[in-house]
C-alpha positions as CSV (number, residue, x, y, z in Angstrom):
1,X,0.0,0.0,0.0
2,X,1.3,3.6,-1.0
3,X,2.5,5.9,2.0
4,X,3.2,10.0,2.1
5,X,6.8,9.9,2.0
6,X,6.6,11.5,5.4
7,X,4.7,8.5,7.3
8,X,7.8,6.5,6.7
9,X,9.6,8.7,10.3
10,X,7.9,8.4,13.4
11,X,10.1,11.6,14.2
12,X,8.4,14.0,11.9
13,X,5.7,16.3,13.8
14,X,3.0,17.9,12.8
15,X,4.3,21.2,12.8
16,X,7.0,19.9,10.8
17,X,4.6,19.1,8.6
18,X,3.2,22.0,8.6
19,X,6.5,24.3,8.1
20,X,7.5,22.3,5.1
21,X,3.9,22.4,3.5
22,X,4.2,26.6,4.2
23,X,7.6,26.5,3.3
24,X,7.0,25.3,-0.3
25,X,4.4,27.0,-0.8
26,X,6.4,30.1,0.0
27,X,9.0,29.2,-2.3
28,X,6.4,28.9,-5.2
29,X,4.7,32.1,-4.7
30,X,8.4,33.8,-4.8
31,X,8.7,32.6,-8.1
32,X,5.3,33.6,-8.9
33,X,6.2,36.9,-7.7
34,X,9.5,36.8,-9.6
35,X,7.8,36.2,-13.0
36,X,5.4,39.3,-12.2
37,X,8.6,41.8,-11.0
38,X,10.5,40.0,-14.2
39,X,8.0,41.3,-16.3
40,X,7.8,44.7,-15.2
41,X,11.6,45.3,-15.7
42,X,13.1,46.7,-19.3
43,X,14.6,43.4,-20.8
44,X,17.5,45.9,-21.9
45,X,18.8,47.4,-19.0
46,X,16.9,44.7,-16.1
47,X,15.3,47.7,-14.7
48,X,12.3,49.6,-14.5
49,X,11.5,52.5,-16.7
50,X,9.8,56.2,-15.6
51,X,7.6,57.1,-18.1
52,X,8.6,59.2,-21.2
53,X,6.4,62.2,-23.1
54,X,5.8,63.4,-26.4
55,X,6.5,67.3,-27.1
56,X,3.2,68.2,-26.2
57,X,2.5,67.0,-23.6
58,X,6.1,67.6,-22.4
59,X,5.1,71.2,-22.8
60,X,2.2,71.6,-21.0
61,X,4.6,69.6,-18.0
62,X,7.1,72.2,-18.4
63,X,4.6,75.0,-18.7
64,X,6.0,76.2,-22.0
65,X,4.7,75.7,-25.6
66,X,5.9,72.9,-27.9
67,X,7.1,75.8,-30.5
68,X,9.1,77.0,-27.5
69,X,11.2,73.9,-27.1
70,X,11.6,73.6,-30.5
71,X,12.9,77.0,-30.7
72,X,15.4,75.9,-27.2
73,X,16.8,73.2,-29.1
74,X,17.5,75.1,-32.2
75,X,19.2,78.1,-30.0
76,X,21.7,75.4,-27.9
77,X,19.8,76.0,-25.2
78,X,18.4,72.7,-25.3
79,X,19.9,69.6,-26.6
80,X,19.0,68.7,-30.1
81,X,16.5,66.0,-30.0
82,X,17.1,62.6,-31.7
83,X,14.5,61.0,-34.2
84,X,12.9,57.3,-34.1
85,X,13.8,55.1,-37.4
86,X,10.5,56.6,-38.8
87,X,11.3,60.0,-38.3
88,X,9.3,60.6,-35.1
89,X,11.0,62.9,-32.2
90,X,12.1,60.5,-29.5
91,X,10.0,61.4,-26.4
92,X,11.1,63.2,-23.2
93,X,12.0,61.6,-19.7
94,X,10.8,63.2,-16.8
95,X,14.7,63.4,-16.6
96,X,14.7,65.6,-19.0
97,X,11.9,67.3,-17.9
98,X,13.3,68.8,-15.1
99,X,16.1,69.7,-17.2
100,X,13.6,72.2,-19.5
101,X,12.0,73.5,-16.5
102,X,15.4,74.8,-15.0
103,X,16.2,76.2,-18.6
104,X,13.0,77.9,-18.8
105,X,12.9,78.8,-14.9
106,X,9.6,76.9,-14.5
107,X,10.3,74.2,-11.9
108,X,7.8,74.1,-9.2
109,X,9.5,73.8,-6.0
110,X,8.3,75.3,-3.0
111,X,10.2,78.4,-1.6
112,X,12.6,77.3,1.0
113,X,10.6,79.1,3.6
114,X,7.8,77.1,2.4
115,X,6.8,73.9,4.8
116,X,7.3,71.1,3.4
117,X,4.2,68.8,2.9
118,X,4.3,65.9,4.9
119,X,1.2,63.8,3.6
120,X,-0.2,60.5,5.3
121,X,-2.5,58.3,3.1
122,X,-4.4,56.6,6.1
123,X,-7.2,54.3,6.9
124,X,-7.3,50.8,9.1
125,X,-9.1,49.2,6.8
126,X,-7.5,47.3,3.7
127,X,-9.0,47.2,0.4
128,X,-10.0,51.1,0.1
129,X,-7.8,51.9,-2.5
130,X,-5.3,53.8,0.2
131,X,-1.9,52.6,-1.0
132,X,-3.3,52.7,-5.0
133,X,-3.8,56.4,-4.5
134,X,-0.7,57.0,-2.1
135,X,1.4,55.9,-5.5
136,X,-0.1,57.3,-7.8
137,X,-0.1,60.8,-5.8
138,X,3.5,60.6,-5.3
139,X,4.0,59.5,-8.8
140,X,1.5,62.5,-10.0
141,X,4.3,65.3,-7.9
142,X,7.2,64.1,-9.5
143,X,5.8,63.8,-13.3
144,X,4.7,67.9,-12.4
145,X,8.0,68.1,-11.8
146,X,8.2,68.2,-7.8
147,X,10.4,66.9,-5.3
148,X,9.1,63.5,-3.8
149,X,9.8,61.1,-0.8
150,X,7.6,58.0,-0.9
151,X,8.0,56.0,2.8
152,X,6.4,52.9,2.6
153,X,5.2,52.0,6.5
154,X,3.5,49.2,5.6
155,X,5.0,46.0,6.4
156,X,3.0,44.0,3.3
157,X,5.5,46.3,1.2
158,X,3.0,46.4,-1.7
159,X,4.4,49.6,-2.7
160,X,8.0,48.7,-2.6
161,X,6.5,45.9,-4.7
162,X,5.8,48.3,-7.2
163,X,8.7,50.4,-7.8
164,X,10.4,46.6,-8.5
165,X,11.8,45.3,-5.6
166,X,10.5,41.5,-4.0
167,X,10.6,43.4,-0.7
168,X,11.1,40.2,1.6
169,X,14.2,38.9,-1.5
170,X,15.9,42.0,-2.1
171,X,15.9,44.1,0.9
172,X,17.5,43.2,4.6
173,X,16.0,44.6,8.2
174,X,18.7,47.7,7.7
175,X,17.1,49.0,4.2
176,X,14.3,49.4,6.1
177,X,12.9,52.3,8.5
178,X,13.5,48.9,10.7
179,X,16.8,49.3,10.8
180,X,17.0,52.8,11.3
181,X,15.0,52.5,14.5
182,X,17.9,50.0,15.5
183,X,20.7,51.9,14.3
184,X,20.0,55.4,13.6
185,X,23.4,56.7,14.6
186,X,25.0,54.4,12.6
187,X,23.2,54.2,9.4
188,X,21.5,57.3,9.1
189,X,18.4,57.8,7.2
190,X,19.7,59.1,4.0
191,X,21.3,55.3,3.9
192,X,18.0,53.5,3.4
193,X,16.6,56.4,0.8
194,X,16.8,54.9,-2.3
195,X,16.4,56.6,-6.2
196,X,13.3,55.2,-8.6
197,X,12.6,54.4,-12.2
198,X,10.7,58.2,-11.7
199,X,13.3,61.0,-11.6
200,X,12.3,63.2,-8.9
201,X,11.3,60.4,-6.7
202,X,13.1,58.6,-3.4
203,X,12.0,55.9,-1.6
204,X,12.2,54.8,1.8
205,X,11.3,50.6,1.4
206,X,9.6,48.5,3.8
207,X,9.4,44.4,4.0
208,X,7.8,42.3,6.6
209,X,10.9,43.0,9.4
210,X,9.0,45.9,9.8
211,X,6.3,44.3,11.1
212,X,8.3,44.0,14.8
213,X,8.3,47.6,15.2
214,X,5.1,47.5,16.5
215,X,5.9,45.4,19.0
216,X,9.2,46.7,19.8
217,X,7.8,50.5,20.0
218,X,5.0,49.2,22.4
219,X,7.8,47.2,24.1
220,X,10.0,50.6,24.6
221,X,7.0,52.3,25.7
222,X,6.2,50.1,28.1
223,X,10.1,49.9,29.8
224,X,11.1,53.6,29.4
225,X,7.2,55.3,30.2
226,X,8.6,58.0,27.4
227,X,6.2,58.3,24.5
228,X,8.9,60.6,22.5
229,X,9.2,57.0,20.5
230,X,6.3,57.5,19.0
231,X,8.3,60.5,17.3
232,X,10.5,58.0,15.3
233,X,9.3,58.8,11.8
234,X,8.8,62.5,12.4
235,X,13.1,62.0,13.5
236,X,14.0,60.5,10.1
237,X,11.9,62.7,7.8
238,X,13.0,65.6,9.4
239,X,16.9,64.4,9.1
240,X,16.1,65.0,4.6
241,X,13.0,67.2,4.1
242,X,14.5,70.0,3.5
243,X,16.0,68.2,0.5
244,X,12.0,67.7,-1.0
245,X,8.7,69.1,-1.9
246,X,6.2,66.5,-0.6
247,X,6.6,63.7,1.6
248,X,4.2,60.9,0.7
249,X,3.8,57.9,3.2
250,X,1.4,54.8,3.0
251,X,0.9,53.8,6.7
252,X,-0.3,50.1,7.4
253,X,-3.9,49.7,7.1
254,X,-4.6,49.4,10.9
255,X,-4.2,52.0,14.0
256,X,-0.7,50.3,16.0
257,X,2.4,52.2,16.7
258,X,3.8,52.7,13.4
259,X,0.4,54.3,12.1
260,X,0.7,56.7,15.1
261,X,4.1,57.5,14.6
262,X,3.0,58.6,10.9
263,X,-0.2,60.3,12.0
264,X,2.4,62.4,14.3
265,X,4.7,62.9,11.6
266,X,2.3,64.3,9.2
267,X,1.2,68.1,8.7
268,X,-1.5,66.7,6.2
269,X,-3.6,63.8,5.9
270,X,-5.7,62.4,3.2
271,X,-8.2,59.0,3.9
272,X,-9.6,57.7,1.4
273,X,-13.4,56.4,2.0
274,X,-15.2,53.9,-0.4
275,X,-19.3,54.8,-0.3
276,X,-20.1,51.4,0.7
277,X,-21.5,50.5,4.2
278,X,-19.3,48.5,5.7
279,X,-16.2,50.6,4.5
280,X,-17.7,53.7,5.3
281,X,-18.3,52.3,8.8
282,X,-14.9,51.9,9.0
283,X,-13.6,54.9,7.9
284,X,-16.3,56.5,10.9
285,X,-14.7,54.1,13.6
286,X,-10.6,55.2,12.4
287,X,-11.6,58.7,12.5
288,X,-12.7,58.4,15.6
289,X,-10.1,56.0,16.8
290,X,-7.4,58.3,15.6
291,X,-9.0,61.2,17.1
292,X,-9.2,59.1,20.7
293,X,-5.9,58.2,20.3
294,X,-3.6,61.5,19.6
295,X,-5.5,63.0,22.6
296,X,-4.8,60.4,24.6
297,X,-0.8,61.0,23.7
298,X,-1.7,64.7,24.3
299,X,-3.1,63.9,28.3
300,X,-0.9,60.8,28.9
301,X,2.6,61.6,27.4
302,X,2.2,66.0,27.6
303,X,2.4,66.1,24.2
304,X,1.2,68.4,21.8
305,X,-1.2,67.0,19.1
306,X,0.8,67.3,15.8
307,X,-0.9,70.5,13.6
308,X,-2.7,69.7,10.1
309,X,-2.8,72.1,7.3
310,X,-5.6,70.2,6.3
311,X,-7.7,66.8,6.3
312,X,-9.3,65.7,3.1
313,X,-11.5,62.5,2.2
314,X,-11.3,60.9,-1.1
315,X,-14.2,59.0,-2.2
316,X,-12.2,55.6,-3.3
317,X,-13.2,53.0,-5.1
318,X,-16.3,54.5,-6.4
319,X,-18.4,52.3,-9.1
320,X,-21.3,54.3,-10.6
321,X,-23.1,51.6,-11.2
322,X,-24.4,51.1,-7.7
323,X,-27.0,52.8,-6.5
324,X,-25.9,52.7,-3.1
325,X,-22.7,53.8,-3.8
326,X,-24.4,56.7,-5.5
327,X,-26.9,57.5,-2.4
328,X,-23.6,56.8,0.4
329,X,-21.3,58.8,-2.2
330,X,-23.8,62.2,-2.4
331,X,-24.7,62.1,1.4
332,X,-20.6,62.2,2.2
333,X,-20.7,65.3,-0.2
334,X,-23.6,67.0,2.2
335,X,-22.3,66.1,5.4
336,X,-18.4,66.5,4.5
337,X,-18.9,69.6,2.4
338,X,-15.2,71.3,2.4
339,X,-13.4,68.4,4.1
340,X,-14.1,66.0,1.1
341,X,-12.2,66.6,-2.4
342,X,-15.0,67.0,-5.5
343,X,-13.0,64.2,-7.5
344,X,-13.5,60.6,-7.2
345,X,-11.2,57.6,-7.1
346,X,-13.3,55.2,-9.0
347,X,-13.2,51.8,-9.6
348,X,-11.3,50.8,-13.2
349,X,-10.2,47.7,-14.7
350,X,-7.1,50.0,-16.0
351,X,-6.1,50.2,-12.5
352,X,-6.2,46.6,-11.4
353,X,-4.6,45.2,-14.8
354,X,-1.7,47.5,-14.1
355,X,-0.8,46.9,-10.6
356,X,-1.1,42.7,-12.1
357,X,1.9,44.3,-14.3
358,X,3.4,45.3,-11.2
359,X,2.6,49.0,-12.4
360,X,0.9,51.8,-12.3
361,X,-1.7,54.1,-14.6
362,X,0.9,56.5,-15.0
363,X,3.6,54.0,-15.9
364,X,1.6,52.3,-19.0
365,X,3.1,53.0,-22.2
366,X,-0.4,51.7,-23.3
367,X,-3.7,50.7,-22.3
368,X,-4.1,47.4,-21.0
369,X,-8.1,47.6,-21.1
370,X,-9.2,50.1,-24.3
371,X,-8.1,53.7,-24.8
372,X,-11.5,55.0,-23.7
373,X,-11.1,53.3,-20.4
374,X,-7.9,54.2,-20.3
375,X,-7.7,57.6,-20.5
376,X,-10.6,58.0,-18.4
377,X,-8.9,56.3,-15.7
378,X,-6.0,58.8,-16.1
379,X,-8.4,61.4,-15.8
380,X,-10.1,60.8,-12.6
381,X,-6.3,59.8,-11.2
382,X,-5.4,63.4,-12.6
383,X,-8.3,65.0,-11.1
384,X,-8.0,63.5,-7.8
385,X,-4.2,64.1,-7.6
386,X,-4.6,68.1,-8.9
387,X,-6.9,68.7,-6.1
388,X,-4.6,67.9,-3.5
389,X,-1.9,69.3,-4.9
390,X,-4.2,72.5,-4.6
391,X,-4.5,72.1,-1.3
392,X,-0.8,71.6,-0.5
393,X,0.1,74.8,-2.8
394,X,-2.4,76.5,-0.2
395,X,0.2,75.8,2.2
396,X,2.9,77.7,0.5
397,X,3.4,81.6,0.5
398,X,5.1,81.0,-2.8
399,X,2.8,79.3,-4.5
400,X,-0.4,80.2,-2.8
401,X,-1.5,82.8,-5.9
402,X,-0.9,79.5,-8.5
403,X,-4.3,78.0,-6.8
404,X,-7.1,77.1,-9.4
């Protein structure tokens, strides 16, 4: 009679079992996972490529007209452009996008005695579209030509994931914010920022090691009675952002002590709120849970609650079709009013047949669904991104009279 190989030793446990059973299916999903990051990479250069523009809309980028780049190039003031085999200009990185704008004086950086904006993407619930918009928003800065920090906080690392790292393969405990907790003397946190396929753009990575902060933060709390712990993000960004425009983080999608340590980081704060019931209900209860929370910090540990220059909801996830999306969707806009942006996240196939690409909207080269759905995707990303980039121009002296 035929036995599992493993009846054969009395010795083998249960849990041993078990541990090889996970461990091979681990090692299958990595190469899964490979395949995925594989095909996300340029087969030339093994790396992922930013996006690239044709003239006009390299133009309207640089806030200049097409005629006057042509002119730029002619003058020496620009290099000359090279043409495709079929006589076509070659389009422009955002590389060399930020090269036109110093040329014409049109970069948008903030004023040096502008604030920086420190932006959370937060909500404790998964699924509401919070790290799909934190990308895209930080990808959306640096294609307008700003200067960008993207910390992933999340220790599921999704969007490490998508700027082409296997977060759990390629990166150790010290590339982390993990290891700058541990070591922050010694590695510094300008040793973990690391440049992206999108000019403009740094990342901070995360993988699951960063999971134990939680409990070690709670564990430091606990021995020393200090809550200045909870001030270990605010530290590190505050170490570099004088060097950008925006900081962008994507805090994990529950309220511990790495999604405080973010909320207290942050001078702005964007949660993104799907009109359906149950994810509505939670976006009520992680409001209020926040809210609880900070104050509690304020009474317990004599702090002083960290000062927004604003809080916006984002309707995520939105699919027209539903009626009671439709009737949750127009009672947020009543009861919200100011606090909630006009534009919409919505629901697109574009969106989820990208991030299956390891990508996102903005780094197609093509649609994946069909142009119309395509590039009305981009437009409600666009829309959604351009308002709160209005409100974070708001924030700056400089930039304050640029407002729509």
């Amino acid at each position: 009679m035929a036995t599992h190989p493993r009846e054969a030793s009395a010795d083998v446990t249960g849990d041993e079992l078990l541990e090889d059973s996970l461990g091979l299916l681990h090692r299958k999903a990595l190469t899964i996972l490979k395949r995925i990051r594989d095909g996300a990479l340029d087969p030339e250069t093994g790396h992922k490529v930013g996006p690239s523009f044709a003239i006009s809309k390299a133009a309207s980028l640089v806030g200049r007209t097409a005629s006057a780049i042509r002119e730029a190039e002619r003058d020496g003031r620009l290099p000359e452009r090279d043409r495709t085999a079929s006589g076509h200009r070659v389009q422009y990185s955002l590389q060399e996008l930020d090269h036109m704008r110093a040329v014409f004086g049109t970069r948008p950086w903030r004023a040096p005695d502008d604030t920086p904006a420190i932006l959370s993407v937060s909500n404790f619930k998964g699924g509401v579209g919070k790290s799909t918009l934190a990308l895209h928003l930080a990808q959306h800065f640096a294609i307008r030509g700003y200067r960008v920090l993207f910390i992933d906080c999340d220790s599921q690392a999704s969007s490490t994931m998508m700027f082409g790292y296997r977060p759990d393969v390629d990166l150790g405990e010290d590339d982390t914010l993990y290891g700058h907790f541990h070591n922050p003397e010694l590695l510094g946190v300008r040793s973990i920022i690391r440049k992206t396929h999108f000019h403009g753009l740094d990342l901070i990575p995360a993988n699951l090691k960063l999971y134990n902060l939680e409990y070690e933060i709670a564990g430091y709390l606990a021995q020393n009675q200090s809550f200045d712990i909870i001030d270990i993000i605010a530290q590190a960004i505050d170490e570099v952002v004088d060097d950008y425009d925006i900081v962008v983080m994507d805090p994990p999608p529950a309220l511990g002590m790495v999604s405080m340590a973010v909320l207290q980081a942050a001078n702005a704060m964007v949660i993104p709120a799907p009109p359906s019931v149950i994810d509505f209900a939670s976006t009520v209860s992680f409001i209020d849970m926040a809210r609880t929370t900070m104050k509690q910090l304020e009474q317990l540990g004599g702090r002083i609650k960290p000062a927004y220059n604003f809080i916006r909801l984002v309707a995520s996830r939105v699919d027209d079709s539903k009626s009671m999306h439709r009737e949750i969707l127009s009672m947020m806009r009543q009861v919200f009013g100011g606090s909630m942006i006009g534009s919409v996240l919505k629901v697109s196939a574009e969106i989820d047949n990208a991030s299956s690409r390891m990508k996102t909207v903005f780094e197609l080269d093509r649609p994946v669904t069909s142009h119309e759905v395509h590039n009305r995707c981009v437009r409600f990303l666009n829309d959604v991104c351009h308002d709160i980039e209005q409100d974070i121009l708001r924030t700056w002296a400089s930039r304050a009279k640029d407002v729509d």
